[in-house]
N, C-alpha and C positions, 0 to 999 in steps of 0.2 A: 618609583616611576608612576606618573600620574596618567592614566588610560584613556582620559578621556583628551589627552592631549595625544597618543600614537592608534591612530585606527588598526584594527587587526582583520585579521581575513576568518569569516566562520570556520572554517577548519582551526584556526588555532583557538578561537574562544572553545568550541567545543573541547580542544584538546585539553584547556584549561577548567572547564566546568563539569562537573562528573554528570551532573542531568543532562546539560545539553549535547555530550557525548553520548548518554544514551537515547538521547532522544534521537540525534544525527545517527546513529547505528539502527533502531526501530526504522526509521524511514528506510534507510538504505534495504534493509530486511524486504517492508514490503512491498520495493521497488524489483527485488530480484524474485519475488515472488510471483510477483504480474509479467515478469517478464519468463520464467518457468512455465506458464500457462499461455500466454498469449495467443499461440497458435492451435490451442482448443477452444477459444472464440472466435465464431464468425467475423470474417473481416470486416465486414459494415457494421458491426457492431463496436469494435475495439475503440471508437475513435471517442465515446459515448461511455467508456469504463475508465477510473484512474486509482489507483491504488490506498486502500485508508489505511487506517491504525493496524497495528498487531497491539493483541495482549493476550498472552498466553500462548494457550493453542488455538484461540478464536483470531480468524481474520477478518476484514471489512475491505469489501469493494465498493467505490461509489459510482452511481451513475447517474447520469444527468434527465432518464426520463422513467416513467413509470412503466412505458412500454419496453425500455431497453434492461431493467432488471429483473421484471416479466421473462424477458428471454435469456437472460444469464441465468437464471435460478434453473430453467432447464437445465445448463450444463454442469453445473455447482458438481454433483458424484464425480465427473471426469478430472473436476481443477483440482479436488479433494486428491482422487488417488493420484494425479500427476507429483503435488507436492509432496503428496508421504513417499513416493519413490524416490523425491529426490533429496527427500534427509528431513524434510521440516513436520515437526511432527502440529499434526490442523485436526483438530476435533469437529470445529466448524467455519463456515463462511458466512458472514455479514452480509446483504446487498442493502447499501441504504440511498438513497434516494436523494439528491442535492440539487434541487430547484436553483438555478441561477437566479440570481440578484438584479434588483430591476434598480 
């Protein structure tokens, strides 16, 4: 069967691709990671944080302003031991900083 002739839905190509199921699986990780934390960020702050990479035990949060990572690094010890309670074992957090695109 020729693939480029039946479109497939990303859930099955991942299902099919061992990278991109792991890749689809990393995301999903630190999608439920940001959202384990969330409510130990200030609310007018959340909306200015999206969730990056995992590798390893290092995670990455991005934010879109220098001010607004400024103020997550304040709470970085809290998000830290929130996740280790809740099974994910984080050595450390990333904030890195993602200028929009002009």
């Amino acid at each position: 069967m020729n693939r480029r002739l039946h479109p497939v839905t990303l859930q099955q190509a991942a299902l099919d691709s061992p990278t991109l199921a792991r890749l689809a699986e990393l995301a999903r990780d630190s999608s439920e990671r940001l959202k384990a934390v969330e409510l130990l960020i200030p609310a007018p702050l959340r909306p200015a944080i999206s969730a990056g990479p995992v590798d390893g035990t290092e995670w990455c949060l991005l934010v879109s302003s220098n001010a607004a990572g400024a103020k997550l690094r304040q709470v970085l010890p809290a998000l830290m031991t929130r996740l280790r309670d809740r099974g994910w074992e984080v050595t450390s957090i990333r904030v890195k900083v993602q200028m929009p695109r002009r």
